[in-house]
PDB file of N, CA, C and O in Angstrom:
ATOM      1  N   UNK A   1      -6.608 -29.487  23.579  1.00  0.00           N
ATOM      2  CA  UNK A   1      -6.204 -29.333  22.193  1.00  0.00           C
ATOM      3  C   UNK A   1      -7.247 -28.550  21.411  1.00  0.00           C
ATOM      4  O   UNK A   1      -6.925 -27.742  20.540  1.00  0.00           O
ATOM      5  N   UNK A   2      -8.353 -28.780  21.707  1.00  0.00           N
ATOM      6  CA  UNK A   2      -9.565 -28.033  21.226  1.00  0.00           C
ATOM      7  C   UNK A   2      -9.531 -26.838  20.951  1.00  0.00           C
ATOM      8  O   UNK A   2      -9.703 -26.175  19.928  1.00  0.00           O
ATOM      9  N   UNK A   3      -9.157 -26.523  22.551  1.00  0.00           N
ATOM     10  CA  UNK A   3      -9.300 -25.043  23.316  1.00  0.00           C
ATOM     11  C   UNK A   3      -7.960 -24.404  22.815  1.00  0.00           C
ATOM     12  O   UNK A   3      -7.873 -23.193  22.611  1.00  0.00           O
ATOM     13  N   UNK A   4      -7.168 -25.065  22.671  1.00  0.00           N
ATOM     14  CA  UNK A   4      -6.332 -23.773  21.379  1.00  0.00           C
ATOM     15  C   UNK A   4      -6.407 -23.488  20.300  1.00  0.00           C
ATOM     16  O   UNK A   4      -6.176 -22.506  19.594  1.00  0.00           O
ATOM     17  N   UNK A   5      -6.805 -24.568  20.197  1.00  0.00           N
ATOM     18  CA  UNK A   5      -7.268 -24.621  18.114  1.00  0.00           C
ATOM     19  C   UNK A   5      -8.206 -23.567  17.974  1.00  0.00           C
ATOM     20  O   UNK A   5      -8.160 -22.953  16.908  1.00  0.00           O
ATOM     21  N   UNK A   6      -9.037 -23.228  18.805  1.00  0.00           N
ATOM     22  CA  UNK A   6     -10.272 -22.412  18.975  1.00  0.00           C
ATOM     23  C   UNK A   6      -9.647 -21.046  19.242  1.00  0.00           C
ATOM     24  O   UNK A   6     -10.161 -20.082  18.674  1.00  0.00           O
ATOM     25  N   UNK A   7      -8.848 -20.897  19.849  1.00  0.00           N
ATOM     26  CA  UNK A   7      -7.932 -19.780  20.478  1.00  0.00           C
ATOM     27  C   UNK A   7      -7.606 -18.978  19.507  1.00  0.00           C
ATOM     28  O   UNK A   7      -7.861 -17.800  19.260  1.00  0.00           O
ATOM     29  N   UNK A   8      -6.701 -20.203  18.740  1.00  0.00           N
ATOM     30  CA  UNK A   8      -5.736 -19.307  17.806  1.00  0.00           C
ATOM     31  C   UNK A   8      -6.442 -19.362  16.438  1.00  0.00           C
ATOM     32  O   UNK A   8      -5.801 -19.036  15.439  1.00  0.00           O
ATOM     33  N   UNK A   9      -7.544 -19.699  16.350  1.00  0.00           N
ATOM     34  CA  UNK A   9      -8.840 -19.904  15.387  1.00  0.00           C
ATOM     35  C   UNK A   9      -9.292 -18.120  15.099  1.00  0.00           C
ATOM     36  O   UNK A   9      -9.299 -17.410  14.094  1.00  0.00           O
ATOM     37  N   UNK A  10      -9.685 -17.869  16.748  1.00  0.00           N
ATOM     38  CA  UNK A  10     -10.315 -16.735  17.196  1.00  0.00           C
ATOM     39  C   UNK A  10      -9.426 -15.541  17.159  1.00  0.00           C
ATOM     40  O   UNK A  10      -9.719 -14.459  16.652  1.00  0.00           O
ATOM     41  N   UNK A  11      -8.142 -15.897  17.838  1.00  0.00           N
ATOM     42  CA  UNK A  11      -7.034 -14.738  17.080  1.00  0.00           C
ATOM     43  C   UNK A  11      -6.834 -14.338  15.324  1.00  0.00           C
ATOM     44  O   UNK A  11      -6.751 -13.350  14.595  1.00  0.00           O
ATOM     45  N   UNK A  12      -6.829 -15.232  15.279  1.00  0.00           N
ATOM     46  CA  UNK A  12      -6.650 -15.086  13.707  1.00  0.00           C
ATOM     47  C   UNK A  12      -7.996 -14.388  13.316  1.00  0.00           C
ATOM     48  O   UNK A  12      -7.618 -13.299  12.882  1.00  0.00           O
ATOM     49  N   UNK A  13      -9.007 -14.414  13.255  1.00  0.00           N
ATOM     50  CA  UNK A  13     -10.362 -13.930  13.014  1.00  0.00           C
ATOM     51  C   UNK A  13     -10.094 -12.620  13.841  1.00  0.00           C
ATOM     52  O   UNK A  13     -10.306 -11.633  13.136  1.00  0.00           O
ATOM     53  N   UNK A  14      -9.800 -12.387  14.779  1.00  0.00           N
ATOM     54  CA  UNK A  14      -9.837 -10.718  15.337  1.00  0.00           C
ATOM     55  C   UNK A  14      -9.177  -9.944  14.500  1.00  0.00           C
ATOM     56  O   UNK A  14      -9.656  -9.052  13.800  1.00  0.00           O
ATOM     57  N   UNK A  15      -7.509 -10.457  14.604  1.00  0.00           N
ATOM     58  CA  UNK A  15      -6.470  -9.620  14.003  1.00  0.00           C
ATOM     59  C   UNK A  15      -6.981  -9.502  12.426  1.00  0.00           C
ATOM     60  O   UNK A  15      -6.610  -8.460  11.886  1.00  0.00           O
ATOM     61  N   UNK A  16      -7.419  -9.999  11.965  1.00  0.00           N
ATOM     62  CA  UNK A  16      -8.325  -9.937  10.403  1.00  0.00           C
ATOM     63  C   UNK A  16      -9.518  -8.982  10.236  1.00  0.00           C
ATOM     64  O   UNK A  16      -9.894  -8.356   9.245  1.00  0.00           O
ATOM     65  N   UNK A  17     -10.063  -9.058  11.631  1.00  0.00           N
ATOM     66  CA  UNK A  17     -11.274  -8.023  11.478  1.00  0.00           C
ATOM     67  C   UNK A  17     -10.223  -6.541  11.753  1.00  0.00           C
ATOM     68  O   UNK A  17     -10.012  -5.737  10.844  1.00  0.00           O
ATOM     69  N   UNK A  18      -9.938  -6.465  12.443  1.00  0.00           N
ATOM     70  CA  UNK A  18      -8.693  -5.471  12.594  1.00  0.00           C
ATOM     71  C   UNK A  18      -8.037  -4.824  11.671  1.00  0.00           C
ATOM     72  O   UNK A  18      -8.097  -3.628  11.389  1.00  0.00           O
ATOM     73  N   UNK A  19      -7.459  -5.590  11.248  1.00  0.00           N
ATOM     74  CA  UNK A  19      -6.729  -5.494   9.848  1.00  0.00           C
ATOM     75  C   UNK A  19      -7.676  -4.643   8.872  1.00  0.00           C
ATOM     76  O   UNK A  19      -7.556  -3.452   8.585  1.00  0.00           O
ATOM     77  N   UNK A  20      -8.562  -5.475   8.474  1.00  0.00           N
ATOM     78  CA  UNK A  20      -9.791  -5.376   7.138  1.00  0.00           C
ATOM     79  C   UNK A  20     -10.113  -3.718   7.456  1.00  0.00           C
ATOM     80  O   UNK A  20     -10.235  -2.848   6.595  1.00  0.00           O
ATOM     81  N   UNK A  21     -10.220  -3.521   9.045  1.00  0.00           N
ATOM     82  CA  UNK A  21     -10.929  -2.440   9.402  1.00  0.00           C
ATOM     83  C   UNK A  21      -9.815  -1.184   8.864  1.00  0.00           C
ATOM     84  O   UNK A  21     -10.114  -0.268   8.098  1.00  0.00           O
ATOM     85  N   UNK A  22      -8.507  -1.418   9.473  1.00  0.00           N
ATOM     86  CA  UNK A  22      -7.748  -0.326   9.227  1.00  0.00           C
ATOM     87  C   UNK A  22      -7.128  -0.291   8.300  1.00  0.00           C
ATOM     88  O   UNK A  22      -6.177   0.465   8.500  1.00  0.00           O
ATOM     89  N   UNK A  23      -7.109  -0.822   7.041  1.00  0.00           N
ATOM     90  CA  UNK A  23      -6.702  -0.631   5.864  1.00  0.00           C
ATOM     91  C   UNK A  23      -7.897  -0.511   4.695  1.00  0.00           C
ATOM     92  O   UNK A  23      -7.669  -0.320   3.501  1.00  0.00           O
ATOM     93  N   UNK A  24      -9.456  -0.693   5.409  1.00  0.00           N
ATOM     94  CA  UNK A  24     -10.058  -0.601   4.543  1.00  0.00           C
ATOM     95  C   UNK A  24     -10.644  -1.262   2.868  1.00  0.00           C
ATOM     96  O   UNK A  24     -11.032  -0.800   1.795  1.00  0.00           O
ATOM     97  N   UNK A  25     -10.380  -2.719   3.555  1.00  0.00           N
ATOM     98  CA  UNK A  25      -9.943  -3.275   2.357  1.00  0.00           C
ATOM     99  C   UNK A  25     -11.105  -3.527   1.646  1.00  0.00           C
ATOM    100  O   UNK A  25     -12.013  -4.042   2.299  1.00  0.00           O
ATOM    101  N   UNK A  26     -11.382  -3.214   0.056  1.00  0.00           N
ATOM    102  CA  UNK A  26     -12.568  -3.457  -0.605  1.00  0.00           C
ATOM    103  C   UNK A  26     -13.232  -4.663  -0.778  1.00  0.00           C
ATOM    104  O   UNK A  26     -14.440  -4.747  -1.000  1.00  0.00           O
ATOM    105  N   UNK A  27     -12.290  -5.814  -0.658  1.00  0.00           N
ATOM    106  CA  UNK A  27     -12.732  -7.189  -0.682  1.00  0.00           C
ATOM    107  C   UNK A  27     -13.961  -7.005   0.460  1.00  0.00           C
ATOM    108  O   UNK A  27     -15.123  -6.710   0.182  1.00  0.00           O
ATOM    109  N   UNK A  28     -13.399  -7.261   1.869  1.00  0.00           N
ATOM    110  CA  UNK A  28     -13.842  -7.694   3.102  1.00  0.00           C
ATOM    111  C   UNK A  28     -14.890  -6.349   3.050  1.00  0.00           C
ATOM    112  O   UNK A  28     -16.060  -6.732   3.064  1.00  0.00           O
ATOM    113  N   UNK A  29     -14.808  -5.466   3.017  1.00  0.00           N
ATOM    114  CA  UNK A  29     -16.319  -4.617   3.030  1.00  0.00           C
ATOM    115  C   UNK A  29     -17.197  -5.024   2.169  1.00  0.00           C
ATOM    116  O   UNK A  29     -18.189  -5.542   2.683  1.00  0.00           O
ATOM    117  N   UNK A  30     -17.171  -4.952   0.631  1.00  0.00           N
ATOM    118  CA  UNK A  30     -17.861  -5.348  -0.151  1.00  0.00           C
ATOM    119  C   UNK A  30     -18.428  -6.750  -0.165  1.00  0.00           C
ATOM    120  O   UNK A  30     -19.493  -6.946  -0.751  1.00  0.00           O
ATOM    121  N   UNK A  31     -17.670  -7.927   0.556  1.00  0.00           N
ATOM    122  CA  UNK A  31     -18.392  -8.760   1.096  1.00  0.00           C
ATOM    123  C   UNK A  31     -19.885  -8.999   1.241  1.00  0.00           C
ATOM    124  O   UNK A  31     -20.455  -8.200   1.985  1.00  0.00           O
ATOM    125  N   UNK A  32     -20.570  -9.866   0.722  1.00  0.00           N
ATOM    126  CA  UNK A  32     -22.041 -10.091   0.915  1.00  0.00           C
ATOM    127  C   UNK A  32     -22.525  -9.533   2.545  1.00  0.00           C
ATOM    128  O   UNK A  32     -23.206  -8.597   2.964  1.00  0.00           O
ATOM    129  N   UNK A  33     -21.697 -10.763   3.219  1.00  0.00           N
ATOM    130  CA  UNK A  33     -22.253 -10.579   4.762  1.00  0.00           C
ATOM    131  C   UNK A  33     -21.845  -9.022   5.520  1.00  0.00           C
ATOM    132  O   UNK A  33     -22.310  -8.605   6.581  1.00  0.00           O
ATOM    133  N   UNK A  34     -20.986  -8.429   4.756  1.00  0.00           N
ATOM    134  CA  UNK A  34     -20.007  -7.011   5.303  1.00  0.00           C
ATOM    135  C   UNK A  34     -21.218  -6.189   4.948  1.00  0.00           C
ATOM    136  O   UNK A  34     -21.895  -5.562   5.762  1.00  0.00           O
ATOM    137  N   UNK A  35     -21.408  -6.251   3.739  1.00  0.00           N
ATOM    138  CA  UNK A  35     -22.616  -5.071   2.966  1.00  0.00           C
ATOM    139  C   UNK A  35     -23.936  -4.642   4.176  1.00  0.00           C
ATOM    140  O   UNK A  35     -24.728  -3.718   3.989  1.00  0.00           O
ATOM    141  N   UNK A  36     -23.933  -5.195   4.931  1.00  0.00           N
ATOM    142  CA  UNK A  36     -25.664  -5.323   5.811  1.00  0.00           C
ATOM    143  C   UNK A  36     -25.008  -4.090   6.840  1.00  0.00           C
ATOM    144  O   UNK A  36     -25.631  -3.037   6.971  1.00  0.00           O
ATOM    145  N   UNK A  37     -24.001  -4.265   7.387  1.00  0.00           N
ATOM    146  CA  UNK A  37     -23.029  -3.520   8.617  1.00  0.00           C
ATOM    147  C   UNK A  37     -22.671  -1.802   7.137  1.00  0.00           C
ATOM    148  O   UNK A  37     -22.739  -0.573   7.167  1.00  0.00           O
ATOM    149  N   UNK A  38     -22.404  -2.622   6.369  1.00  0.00           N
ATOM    150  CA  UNK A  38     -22.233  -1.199   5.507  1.00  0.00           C
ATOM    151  C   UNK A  38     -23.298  -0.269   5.214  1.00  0.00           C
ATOM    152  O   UNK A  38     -23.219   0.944   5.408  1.00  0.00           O
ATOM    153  N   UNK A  39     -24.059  -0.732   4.853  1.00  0.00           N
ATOM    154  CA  UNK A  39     -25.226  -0.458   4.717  1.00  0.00           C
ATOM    155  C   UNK A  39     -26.156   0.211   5.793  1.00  0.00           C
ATOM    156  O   UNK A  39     -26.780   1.192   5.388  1.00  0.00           O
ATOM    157  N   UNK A  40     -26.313  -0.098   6.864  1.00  0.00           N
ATOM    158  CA  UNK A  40     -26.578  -0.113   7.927  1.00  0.00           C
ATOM    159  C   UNK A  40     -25.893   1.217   8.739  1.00  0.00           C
ATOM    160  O   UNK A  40     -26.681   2.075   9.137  1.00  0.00           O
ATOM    161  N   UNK A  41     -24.486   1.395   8.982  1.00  0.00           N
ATOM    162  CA  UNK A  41     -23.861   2.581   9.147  1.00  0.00           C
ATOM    163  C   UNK A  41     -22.719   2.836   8.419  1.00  0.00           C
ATOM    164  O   UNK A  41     -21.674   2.916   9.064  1.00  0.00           O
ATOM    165  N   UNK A  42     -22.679   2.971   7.326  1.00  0.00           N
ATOM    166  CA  UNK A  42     -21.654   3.592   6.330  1.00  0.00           C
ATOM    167  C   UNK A  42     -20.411   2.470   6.825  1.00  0.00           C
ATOM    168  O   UNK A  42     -20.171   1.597   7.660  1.00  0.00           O
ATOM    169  N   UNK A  43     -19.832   3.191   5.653  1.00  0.00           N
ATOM    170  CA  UNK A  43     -18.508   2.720   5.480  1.00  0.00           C
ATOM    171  C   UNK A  43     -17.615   2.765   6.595  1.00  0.00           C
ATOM    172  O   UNK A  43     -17.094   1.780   7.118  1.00  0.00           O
ATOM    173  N   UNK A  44     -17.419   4.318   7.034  1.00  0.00           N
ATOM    174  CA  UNK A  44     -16.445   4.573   8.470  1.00  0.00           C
ATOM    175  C   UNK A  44     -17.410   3.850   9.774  1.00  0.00           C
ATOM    176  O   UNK A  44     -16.825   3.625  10.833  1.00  0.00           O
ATOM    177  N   UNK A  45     -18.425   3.611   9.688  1.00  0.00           N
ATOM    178  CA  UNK A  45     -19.121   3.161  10.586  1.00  0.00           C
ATOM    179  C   UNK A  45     -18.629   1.206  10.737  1.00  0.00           C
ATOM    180  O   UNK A  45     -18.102   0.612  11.677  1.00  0.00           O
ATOM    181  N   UNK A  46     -19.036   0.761   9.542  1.00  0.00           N
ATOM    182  CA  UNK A  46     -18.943  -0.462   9.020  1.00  0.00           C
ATOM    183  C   UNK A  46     -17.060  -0.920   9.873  1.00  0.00           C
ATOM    184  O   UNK A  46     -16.726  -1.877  10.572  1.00  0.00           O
ATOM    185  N   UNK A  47     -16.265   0.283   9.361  1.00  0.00           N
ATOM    186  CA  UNK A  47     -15.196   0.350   9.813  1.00  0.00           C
ATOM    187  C   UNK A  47     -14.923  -0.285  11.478  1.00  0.00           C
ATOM    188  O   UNK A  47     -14.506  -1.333  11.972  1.00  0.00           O
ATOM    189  N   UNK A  48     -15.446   1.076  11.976  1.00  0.00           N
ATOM    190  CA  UNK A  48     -15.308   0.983  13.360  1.00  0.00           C
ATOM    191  C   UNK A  48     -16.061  -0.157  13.910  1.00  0.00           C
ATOM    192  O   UNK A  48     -15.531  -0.622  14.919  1.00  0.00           O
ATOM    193  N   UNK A  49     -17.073  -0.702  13.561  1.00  0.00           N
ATOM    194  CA  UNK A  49     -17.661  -2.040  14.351  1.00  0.00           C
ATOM    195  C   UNK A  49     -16.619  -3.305  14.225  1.00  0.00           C
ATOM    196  O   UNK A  49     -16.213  -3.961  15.184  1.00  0.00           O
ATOM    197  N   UNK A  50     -16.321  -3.484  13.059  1.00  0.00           N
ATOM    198  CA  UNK A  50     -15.082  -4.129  12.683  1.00  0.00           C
ATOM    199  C   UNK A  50     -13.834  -4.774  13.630  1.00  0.00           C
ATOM    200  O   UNK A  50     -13.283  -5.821  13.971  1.00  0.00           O
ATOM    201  N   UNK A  51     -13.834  -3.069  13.801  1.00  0.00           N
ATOM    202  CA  UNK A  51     -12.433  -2.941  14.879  1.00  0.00           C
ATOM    203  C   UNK A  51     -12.774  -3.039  15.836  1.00  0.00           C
ATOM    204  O   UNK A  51     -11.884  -3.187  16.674  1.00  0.00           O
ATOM    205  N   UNK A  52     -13.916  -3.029  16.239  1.00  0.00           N
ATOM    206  CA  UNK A  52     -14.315  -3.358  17.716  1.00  0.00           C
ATOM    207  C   UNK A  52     -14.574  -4.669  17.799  1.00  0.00           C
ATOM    208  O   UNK A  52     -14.332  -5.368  18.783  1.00  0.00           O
ATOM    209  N   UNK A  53     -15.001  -4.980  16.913  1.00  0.00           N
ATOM    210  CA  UNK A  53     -15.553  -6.599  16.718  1.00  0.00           C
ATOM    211  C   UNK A  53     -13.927  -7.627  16.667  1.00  0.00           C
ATOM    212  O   UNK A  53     -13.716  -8.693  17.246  1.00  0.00           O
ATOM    213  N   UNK A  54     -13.124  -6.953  15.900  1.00  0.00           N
ATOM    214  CA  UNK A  54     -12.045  -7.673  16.732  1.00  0.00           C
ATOM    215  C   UNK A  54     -11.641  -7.735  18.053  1.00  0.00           C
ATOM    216  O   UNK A  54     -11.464  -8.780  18.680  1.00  0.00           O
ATOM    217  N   UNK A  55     -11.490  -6.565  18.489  1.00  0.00           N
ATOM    218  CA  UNK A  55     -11.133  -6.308  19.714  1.00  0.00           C
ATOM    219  C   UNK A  55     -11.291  -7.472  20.596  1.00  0.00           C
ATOM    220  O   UNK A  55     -10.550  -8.298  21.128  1.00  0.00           O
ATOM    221  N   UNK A  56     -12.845  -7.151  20.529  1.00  0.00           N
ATOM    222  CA  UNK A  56     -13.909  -8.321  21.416  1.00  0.00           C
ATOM    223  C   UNK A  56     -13.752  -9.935  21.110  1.00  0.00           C
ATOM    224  O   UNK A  56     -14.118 -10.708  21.996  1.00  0.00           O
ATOM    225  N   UNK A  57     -13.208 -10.473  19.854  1.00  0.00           N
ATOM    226  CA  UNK A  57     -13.016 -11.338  19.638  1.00  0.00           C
ATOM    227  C   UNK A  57     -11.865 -11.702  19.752  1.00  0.00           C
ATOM    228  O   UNK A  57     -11.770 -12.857  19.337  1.00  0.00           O
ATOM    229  N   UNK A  58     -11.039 -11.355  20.062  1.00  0.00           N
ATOM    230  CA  UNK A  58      -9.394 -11.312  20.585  1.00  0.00           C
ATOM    231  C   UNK A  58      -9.696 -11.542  21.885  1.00  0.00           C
ATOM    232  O   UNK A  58      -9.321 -12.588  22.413  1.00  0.00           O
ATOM    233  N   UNK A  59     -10.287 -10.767  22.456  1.00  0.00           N
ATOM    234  CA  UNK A  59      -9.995 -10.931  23.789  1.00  0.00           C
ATOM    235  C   UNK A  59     -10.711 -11.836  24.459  1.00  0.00           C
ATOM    236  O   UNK A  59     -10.250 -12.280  25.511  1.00  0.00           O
ATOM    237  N   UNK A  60     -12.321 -12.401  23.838  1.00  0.00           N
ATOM    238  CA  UNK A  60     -12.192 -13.712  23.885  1.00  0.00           C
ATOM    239  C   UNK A  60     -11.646 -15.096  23.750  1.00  0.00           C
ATOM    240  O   UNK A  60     -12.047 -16.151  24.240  1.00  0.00           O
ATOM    241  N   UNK A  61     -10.717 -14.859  23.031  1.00  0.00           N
ATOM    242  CA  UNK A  61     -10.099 -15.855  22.457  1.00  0.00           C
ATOM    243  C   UNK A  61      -8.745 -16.028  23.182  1.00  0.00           C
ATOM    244  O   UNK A  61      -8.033 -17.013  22.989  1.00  0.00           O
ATOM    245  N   UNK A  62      -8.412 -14.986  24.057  1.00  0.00           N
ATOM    246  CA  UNK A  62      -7.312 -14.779  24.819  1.00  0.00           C
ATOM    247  C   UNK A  62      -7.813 -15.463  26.138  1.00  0.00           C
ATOM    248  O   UNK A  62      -7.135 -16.340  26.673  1.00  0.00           O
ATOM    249  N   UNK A  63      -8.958 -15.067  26.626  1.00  0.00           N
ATOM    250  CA  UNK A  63      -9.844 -15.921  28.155  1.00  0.00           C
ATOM    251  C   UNK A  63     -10.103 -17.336  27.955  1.00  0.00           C
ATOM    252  O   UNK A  63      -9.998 -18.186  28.839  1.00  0.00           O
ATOM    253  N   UNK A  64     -10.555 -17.614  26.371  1.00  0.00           N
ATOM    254  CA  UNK A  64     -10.642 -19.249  26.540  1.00  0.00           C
ATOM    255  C   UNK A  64      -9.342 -20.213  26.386  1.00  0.00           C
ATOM    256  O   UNK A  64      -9.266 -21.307  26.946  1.00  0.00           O
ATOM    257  N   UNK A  65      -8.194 -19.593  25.441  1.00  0.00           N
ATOM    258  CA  UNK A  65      -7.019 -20.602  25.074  1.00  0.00           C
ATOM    259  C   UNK A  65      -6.135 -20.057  26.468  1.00  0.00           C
ATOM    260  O   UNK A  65      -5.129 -20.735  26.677  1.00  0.00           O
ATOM    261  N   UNK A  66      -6.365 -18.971  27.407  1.00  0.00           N
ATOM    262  CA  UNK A  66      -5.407 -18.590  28.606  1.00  0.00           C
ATOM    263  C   UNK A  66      -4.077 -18.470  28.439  1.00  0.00           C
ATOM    264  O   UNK A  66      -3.163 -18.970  29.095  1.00  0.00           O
ATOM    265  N   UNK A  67      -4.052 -17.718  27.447  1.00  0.00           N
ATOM    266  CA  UNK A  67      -2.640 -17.069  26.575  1.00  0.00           C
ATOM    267  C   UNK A  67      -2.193 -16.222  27.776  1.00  0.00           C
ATOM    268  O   UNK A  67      -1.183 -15.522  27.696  1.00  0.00           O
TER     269      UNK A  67
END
């Protein structure tokens, strides 16, 4: 029961980083914790880690709940 809750915890958190990434949304960049990644490599940069950072977190989340 854990291990899905965690699953679909972790889906939800990818498809969001995902999301945030490809629509660009000012909330989720401007974000305190977003600003350091912005800051750090721009905006389109900030972008693309994003989307990768879902990626990676999806597809963890796909190996532990064994969707």
């Amino acid at each position: 029961m854990s291990d899905n809750f965690t699953a679909i915890f972790g889906l939800f958190c990818g498809v969001l980083c995902i999301i945030a990434a490809v629509f660009d949304w000012d909330w989720f960049m401007n974000h305190s914790r977003s600003r350091l990644f912005v800051d750090l490599f721009g905006r389109e940069g900030a972008r693309l880690f994003y989307g990768v950072l879902g990626c990676i977190i999806i597809a963890l989340s796909i190996g532990l709940g064994g969707f």
